[in-house]
C-alpha positions in Angstrom: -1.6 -8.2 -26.5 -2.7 -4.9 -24.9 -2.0 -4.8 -21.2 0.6 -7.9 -21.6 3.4 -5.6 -19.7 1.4 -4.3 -17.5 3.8 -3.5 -14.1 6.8 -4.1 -16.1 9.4 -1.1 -16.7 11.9 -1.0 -19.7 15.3 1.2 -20.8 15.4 1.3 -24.1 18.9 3.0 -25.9 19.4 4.5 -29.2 15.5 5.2 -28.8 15.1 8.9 -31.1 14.4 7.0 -34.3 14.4 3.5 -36.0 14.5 0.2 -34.4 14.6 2.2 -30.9 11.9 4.4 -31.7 9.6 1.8 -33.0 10.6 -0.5 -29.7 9.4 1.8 -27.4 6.1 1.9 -28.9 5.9 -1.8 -29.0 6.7 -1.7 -25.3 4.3 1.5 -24.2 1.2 -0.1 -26.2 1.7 -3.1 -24.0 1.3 -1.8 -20.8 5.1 -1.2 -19.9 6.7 1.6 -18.3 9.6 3.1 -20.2 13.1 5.3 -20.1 13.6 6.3 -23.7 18.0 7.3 -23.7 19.4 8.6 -27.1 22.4 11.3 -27.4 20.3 13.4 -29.7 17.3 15.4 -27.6 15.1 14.8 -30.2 14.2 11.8 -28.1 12.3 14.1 -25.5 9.9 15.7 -28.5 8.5 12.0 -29.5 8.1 11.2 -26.1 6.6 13.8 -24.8 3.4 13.0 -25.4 3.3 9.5 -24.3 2.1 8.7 -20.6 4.6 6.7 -18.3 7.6 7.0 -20.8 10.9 9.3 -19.6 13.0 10.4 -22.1 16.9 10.6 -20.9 19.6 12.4 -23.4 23.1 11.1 -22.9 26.2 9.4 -24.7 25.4 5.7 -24.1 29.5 4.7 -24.4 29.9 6.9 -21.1 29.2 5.2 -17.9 27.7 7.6 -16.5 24.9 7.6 -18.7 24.8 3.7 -17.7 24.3 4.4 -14.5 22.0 7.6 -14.7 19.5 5.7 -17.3 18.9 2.5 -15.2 18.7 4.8 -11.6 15.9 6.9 -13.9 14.2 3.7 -14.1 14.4 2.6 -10.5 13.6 6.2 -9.3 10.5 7.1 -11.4 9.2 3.8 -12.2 10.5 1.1 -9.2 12.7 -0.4 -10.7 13.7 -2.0 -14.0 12.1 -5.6 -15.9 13.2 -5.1 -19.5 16.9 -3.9 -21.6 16.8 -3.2 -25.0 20.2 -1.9 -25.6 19.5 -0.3 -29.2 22.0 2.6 -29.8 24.6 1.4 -32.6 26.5 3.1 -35.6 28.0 2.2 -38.5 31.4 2.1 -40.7 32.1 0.8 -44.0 35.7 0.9 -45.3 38.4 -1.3 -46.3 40.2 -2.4 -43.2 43.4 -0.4 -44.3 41.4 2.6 -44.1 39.6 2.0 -41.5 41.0 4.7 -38.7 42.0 4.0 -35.5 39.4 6.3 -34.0 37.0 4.8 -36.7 37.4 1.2 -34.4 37.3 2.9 -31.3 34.2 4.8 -31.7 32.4 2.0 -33.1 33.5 -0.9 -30.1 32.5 2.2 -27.6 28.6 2.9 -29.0 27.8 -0.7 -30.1 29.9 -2.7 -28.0 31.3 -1.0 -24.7 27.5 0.6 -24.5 25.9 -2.6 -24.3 28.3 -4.0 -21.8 27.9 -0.9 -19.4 24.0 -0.5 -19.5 24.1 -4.6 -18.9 26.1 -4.3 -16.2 23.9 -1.4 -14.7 20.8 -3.5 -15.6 21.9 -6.6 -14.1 22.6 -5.4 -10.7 18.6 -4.0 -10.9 17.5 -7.3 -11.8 19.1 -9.5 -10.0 17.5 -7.9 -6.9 14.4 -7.6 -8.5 14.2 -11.5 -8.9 14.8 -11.5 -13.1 14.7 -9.7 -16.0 15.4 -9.6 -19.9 18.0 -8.0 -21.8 18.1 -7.8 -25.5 20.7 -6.5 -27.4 20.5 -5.3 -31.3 23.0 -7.0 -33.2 23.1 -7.7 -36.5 23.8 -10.5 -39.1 27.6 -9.5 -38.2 27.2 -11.4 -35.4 27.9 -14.9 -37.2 29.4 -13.3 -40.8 31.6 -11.0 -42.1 31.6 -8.4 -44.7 33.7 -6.3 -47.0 34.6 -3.2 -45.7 32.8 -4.1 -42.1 36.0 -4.8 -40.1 34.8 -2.5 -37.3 31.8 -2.9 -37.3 31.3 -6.8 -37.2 34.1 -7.0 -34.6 31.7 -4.6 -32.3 28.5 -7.1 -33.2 30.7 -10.1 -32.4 31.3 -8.8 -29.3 27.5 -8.4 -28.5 27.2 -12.2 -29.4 30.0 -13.0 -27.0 28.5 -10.8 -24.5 25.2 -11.9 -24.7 26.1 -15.6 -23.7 27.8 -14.8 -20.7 25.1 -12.9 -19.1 22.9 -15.8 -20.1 25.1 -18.1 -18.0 25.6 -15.5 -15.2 21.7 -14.7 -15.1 20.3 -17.8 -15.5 20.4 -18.6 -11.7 18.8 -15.3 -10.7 15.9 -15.5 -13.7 17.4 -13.0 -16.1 17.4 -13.9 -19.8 20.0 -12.5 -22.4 19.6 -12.7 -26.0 20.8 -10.9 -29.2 18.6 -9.9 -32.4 20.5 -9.8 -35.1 18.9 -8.0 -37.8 19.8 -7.8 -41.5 19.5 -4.2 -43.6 16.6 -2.2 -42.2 15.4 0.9 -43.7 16.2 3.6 -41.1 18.2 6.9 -41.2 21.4 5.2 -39.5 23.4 6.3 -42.3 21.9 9.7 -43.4 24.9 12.0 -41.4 27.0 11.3 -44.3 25.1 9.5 -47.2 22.0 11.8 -48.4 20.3 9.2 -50.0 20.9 6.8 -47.1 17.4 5.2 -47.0 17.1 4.5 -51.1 20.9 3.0 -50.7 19.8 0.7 -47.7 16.4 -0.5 -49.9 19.4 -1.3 -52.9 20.6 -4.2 -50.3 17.1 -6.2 -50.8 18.1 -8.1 -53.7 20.9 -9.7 -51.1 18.3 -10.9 -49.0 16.2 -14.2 -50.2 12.9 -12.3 -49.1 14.2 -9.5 -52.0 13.6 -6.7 -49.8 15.0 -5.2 -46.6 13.4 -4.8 -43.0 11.3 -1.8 -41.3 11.8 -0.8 -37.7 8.6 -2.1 -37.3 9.6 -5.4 -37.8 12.6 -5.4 -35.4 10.7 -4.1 -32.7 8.1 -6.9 -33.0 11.3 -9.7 -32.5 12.6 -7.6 -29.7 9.2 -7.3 -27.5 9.0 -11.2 -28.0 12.7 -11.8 -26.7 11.6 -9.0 -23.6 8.4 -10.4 -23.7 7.1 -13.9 -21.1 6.4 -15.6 -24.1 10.2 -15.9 -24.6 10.7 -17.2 -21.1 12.7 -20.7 -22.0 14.9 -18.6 -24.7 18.0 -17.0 -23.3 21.5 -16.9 -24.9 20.3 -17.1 -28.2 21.4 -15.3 -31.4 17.9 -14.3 -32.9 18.4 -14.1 -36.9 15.3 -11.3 -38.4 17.2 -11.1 -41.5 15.3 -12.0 -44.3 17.2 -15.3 -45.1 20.5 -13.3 -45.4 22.9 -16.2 -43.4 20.9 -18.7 -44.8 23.2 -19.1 -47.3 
């Protein structure tokens, strides 16, 4: 599919490993144009190398960074086609010791993030004649956990979100929809587990495939959402979960 997003220009969030790392290189291979925004400025070392992609390092809960990523876009590239808002973080405790700064933090990067860089995104768009914007969720979207009070609230909200700017965009040609992932094997939790990526591949016994996701994977349901080929799917909650909510 070389050259299939030729002319198009994507933001991609949470982009200095993962699921966001992997997206952008599902993205640049294709032909698009791409800002790369993570907080950590590790993101400008991958990127470097890689013609027609701008790396951007910011806090994607602050506005500002909203509002600087997508005017990156329109400035160096003319304007903006695709949204992959990525960037997300993670919490697992009991809900009575879950912390009210523990909430807070986890609404602003996965939830308030995606609202703000939509928002941003949508105003491009909507001039521009249309657009995509896909959000990461996560099976969290649809079911709970134990000890995932936080964090299923924040990718409920994404769900929520999501349909609305379906219903808003659909008149102007822009397409929302949510990927909601089950466990992937990333480094998401390796600032305070040390053996984060062995304890993620211990959840693939939960999943009916018996094993969890790579980045890789993700990124391939996100270019298809961002992608023509989705063109009639918008508002959608996207399951890549190995058959988790099956049950």
């Amino acid at each position: 599919m070389t050259g299939e997003l030729d002319g198009k220009v994507a933001l991609v969030t949470g982009a200095a490993r993962g699921v966001g790392a992997a997206t952008v290189t599902w993205l640049h291979a294709r032909g698009a144009q791409v800002v790369a925004t993570d907080i950590r400025p590790s993101v400008r070392e991958w990127t470097a190398g890689l013609d027609g992609v701008t790396a951007l390092v910011g806090d994607v809960a602050d506005e500002e960074t909203a509002i600087r990523s997508v005017a990156t876009a329109v400035e160096r590239f003319g304007g903006l086609d695709i949204l992959v808002s990525n960037a997300g973080r993670s919490v697992n405790k009991p809900v009575t010791e879950t912390t009210a700064d523990d909430w807070d933090t986890l609404l602003a990067v996965n939830a308030r993030a995606a609202f703000l860089h939509s928002r941003e995104a949508f105003r491009v768009m909507r001039e521009r004649g249309g657009g995509a914007i896909v959000t990461v969720g996560s099976f969290a979207c649809s079911v709970g956990f134990t000890g995932g009070s936080a964090y299923s609230a924040s990718k409920g909200a994404l769900a929520q979100l999501t349909k609305v700017l379906a219903l808003e965009g659909g008149p102007h040609g822009i397409r929302a929809n949510v990927v909601a992932p089950g466990v992937i094997e990333t480094d998401l939790l390796d600032s305070f587990r040390p053996d984060s990526r062995e304890y993620l591949r211990s959840f693939g016994e939960a999943h009916p495939l018996k094993r969890v996701a790579s980045p890789e994977e993700i990124a391939e349901v996100i270019g298809f959402l961002a992608s023509p080929r989705a063109g009639f799917v918008t508002g959608a909650v996207v399951a890549a979960d190995g058959g988790y909510t099956a049950a």
